[in-house]
N, C-alpha and C positions, 0 to 999 in steps of 0.2 A: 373369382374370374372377372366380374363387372368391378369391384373396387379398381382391380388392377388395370383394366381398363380405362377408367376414371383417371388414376394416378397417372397414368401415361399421357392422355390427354394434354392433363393438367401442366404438363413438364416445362413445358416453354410460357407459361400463364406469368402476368405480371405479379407475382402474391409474393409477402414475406413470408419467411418459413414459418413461423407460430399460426400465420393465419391458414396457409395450405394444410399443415395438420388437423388443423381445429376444423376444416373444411371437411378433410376425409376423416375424419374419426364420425361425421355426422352420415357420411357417405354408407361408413361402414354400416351405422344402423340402418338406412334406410335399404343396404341390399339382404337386410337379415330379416327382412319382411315385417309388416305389422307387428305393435307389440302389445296386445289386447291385453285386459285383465283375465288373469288366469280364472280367480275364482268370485264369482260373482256375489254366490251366497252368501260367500265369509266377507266382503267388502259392507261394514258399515260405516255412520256416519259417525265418527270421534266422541271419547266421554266428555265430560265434563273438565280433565285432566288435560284433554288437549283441544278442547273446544271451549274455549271459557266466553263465556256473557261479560261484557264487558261492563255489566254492573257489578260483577265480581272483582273488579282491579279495584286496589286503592288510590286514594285522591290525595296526593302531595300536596302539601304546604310550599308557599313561596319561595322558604330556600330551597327546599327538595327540589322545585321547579328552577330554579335558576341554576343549580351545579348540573342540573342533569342536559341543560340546554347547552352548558358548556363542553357536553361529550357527544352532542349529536350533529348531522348534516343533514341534508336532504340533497337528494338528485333528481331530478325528472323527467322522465323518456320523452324525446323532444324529437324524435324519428321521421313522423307524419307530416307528409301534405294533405291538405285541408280539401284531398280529390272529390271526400264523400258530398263535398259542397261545392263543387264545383271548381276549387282553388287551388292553384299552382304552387302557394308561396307556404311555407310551415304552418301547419296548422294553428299553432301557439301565438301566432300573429294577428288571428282574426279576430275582431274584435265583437267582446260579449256583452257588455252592460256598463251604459254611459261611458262612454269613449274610450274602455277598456280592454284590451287583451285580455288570453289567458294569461300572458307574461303577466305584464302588466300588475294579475290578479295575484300571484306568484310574489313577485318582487314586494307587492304592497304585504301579503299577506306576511313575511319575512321582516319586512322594516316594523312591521306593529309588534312583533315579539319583541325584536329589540327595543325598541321603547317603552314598553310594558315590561319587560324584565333585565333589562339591559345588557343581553349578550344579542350578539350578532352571532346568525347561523347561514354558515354560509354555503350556498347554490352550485349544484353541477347538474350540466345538463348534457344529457346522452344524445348526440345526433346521428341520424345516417348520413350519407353522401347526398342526400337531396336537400338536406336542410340544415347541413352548417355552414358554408359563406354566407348563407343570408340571416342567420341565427347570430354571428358571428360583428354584422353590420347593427342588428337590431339592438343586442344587449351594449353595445357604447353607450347609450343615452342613462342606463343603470350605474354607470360605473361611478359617479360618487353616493350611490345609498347602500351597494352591496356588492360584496365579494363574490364573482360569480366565474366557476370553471367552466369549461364546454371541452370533449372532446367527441373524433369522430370515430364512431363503431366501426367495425370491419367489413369489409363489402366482398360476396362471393357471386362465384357463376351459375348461370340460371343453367339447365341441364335440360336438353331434351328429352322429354319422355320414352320413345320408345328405345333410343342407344345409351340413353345417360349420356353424351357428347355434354359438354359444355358448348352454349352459343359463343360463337367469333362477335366478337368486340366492333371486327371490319365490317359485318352486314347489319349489327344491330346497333352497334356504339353503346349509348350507355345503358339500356334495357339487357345489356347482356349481362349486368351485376343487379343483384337487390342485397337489401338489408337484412341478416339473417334474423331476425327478431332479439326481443329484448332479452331473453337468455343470452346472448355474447356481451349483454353488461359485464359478466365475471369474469372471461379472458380479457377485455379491454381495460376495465381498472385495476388487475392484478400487472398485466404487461406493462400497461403506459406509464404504471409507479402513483397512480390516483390512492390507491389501499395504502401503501407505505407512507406517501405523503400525509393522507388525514391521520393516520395512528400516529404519528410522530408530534403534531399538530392537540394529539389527545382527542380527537373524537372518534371515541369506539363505536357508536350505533348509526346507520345509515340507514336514512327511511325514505327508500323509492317510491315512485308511483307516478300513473300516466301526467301527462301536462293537459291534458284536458279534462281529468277530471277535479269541479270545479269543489268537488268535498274534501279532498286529499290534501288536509291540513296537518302539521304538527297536533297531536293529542299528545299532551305531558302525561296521562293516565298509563298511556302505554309504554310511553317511552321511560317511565319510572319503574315500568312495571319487566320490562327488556332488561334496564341494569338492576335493580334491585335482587333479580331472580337468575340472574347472566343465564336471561335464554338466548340461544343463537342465532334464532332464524324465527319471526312470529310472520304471518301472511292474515290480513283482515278479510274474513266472510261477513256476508248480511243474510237477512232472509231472503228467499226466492218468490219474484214476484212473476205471472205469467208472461211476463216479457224477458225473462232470464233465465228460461228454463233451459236453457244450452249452454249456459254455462260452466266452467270448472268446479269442482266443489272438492271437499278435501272429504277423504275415507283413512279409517284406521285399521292399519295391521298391524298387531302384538304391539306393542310398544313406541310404534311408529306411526305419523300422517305420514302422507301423499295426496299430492295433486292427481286428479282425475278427470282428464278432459272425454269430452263425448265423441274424439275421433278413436278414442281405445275402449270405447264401452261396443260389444257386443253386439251384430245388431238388434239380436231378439231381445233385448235388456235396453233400447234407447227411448224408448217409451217411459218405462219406469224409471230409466234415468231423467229424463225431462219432467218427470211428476215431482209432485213434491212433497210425496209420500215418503220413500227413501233416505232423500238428501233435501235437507230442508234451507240448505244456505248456499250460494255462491260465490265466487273468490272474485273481489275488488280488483286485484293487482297492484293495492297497497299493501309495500311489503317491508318490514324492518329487519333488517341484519345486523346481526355484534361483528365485529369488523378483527376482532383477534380472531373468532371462530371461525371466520371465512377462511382467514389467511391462511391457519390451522388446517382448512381443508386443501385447501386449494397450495397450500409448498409441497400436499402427496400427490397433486397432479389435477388435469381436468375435472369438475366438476362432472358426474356423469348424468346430463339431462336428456329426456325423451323427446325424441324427432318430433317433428311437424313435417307433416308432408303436404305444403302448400300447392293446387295444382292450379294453373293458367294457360289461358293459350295466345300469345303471341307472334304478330306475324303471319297467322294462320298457320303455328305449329301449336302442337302441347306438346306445356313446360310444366319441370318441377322445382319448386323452390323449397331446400330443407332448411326449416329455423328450428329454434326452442324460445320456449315462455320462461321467463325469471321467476315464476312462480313454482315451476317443477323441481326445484335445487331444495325444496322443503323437506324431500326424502334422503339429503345428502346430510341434512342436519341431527341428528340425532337429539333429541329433547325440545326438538321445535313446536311449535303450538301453531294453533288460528284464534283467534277473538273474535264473537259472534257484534259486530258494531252495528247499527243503525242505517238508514238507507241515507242518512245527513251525509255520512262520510264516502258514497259512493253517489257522485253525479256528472256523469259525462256527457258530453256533446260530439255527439256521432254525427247527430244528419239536423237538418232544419228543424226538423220535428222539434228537436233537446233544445234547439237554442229559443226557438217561440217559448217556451218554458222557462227557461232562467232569464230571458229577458222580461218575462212580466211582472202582474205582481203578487205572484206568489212565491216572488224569494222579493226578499232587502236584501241590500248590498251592506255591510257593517266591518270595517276594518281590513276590507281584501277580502272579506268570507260571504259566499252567498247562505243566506238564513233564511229557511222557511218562515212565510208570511206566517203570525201566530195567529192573523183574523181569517185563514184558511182553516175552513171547517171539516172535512174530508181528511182523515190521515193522509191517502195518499196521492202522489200527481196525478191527473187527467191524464188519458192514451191521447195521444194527437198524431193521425195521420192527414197531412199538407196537400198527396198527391205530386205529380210529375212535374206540378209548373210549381211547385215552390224546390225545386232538391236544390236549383244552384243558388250559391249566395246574393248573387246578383237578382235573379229574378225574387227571391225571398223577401229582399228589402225592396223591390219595387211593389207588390202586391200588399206588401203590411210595413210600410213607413213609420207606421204610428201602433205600437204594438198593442191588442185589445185589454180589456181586462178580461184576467182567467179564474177568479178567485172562487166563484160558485164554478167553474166549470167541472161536470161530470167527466166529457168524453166529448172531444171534437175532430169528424173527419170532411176533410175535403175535397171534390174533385173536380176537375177543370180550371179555369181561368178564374178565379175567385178575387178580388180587390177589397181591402179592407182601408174605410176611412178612421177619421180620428176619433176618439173617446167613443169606441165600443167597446160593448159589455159580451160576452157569452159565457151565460147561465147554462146546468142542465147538461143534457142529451142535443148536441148540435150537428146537422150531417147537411153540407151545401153542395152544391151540384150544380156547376155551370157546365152545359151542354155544348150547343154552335155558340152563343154569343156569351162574352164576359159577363162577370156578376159583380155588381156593386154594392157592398154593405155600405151605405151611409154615412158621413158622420152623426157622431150619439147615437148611433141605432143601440138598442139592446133586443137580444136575443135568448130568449128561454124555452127549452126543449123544443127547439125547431128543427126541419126539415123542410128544407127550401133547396126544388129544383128548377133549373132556370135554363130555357131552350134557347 
């Protein structure tokens, strides 16, 4: 009764037909109510057979790495505004380390394959409606080091919550459409002819993954290890650290993974899902696909992936926005796997926090690839919470111009108006506290397990 509702709604709606399907077939799940894991007990964490250590792949030889380079692409979800910081314009624009973009990082990290092996692998990038004419303006200045595609994803109607209505276009304009998330990768490059084009082209494997994460490189290990063994679908886990305990991780049934995100876990089971007793790794959203096996799936029809039920409230209504993750299409694959990889290949930049981090020094910057400092003593990064006066980018780079050193840093958090002059150090355990009036660290100051509050 509510789809058909919906559908009717929808009737006079500006959408192509592929897209308004693709709209209500997501419609359809979300009126069939949550769709929790059945069984709790019987969900564990994948053998060995489909959870492989990625010291288990073998390591290719230069040719093996150069023919394999000629059968691969890379795409990169390039959807976001850079809102978590404050910024309007695509996130992939903002700039991370010596005068660099993510682009930028991208682009470079692309042209050093080529010159190191001498095939060019060439770039698409998946945009929403908010960030392809300006996506669009930016990649000109690439265009003689690399081939780079872009197109635009699909755009659907936000719904209010309590009728399912679609919001009118006329009272909201363009907040009455979002981005259904990076699952419509798979109707958008089967539709717009992106899948047909690169298999004709000869590259059967496509290695997605965010644009801001700045680990999400080419690895020839996996990529040798994708055609060698024509798996069709691999998705990269790492281990679980207490700041990613919400996220996806992949469970085995009979013969099969699956993505398992924590809006379908149970509530009395989301504790032990966030432990790391359970599920001891988290899904990247570095994902490799064999591009025959896609197709293969995808000429019997829609991909079948599970809802997101994104909720907001706009306007002073609440709204719901239905997407899907491109990571959930792991259970459409049969013989698909995950690789348990390294925390190297999963490093994003969400908020100020992540960028105070990759701007220090503990990554070097080497060929397009941030590399952990090797005179970092501590396997892993320091927690860094900034506080309220660094979230936007603007205010970030006025308080810390000159970015400290973090190399001995334990754990740094900050609250209030904090200013950071040049050539500091924070050592240790650091917690500052500016109260009524700002706080200035110094130039040269160094800082070792301090706590400094300041009225």
């Amino acid at each position: 009764m509510m789809l058909a509702k919906i559908a009717n709604a929808l009737a006079d709606f500006p959408l192509e037909d592929s897209t308004r399907k693709n709209f209500l077939r997501l419609c359809e799940k979300f009126c069939a109510g949550p769709q929790n894991i059945k069984d709790w007990d019987a969900a564990k964490s994948p053998d060995e057979n489909f959870l492989i250590p990625y010291a288990a792949l073998k390591t290719p030889d230069v040719k093996a790495i150069k023919e394999d380079l000629s059968k691969v692409s890379v795409c990169k979800l390039n959807g976001g505004l850079g809102t978590s910081m404050g910024c309007q314009s695509p996130k992939s624009t903002i700039i991370v380390r010596e005068g660099k973009s993510f682009l930028d990082l991208i682009v470079d990290q692309l042209c050093e394959v080529e010159r190191d092996f001498g095939v060019q692998v060439p770039l698409i990038l998946m945009n929403s409606f908010y960030t392809y004419e300006a996506t669009q303006k930016v990649i000109e200045k690439y265009h003689d080091r690399l081939n780079i595609k872009t197109f635009q994803q699909n755009r659907f109607p936000r719904l209010l919550e309590d009728s399912c209505q679609p919001l009118s276009e006329e009272e909201f304009g363009r907040e009455a459409w979002y981005p259904p998330g990076h699952g419509d990768f798979y109707a958008c490059i089967f539709e717009m002819g992106f899948l047909d084009r690169l298999l004709e082209q000869g590259r059967e494997v496509l290695f997605v993954a965010n644009a801001d994460n700045l680990g999400a490189v080419i690895d020839p290990g996996i990529l040798h290890h994708m055609l060698e063994n024509d798996i069709p679908f691999l998705i990269e886990m790492t281990p679980k650290t207490p700041a990613d305990v919400k996220g996806g991780t992949l469970y085995q049934e009979g013969d099969q993974v699956k993505l398992l995100e924590i809006a379908s876990v149970p509530e009395e089971h989301k504790d032990e899902f966030c432990s790391q007793r359970k599920f001891k790794v988290f899904n990247t959203n570095n994902i490799w696909i064999n591009l025959w096996h896609l197709r293969a799936q995808l000429e019997k029809g829609p991909l079948d992936l599970n809802v997101i039920v994104n909720r907001k409230a706009l306007g002073g209504k609440n709204i719901v926005q239905l997407e899907t993750a491109i990571g959930s299409a792991v259970e459409c694959f049969p013989g698909a796997v995950g690789v348990t990889v390294s925390r190297e290949r999963f490093l994003p930049v969400k908020k100020t926090d992540d960028l105070l981090l990759v701007q220090s020094d503990l990554f070097v910057l080497n060929k397009g690839r941030l590399i952990r400092n090797p005179d970092r003593k501590q396997a892993e990064l320091p927690p860094v919470k900034l506080g309220g006066h660094f979230t936007d980018l603007k205010d970030f780079q006025e308080r810390i111009p000159s970015v400290p050193g973090l190399l001995d840093l334990e754990s740094l958090e900050v609250e209030g108006d904090v200013r950071f002059g040049k050539a500091v150090q924070l050592k240790g355990k650091i917690k500052l506290t500016a109260n009524d009036e700002p706080m200035m660290i110094s130039d040269g100051s160094v800082l070792h397990n301090e706590t400094v509050s300041q009225k």
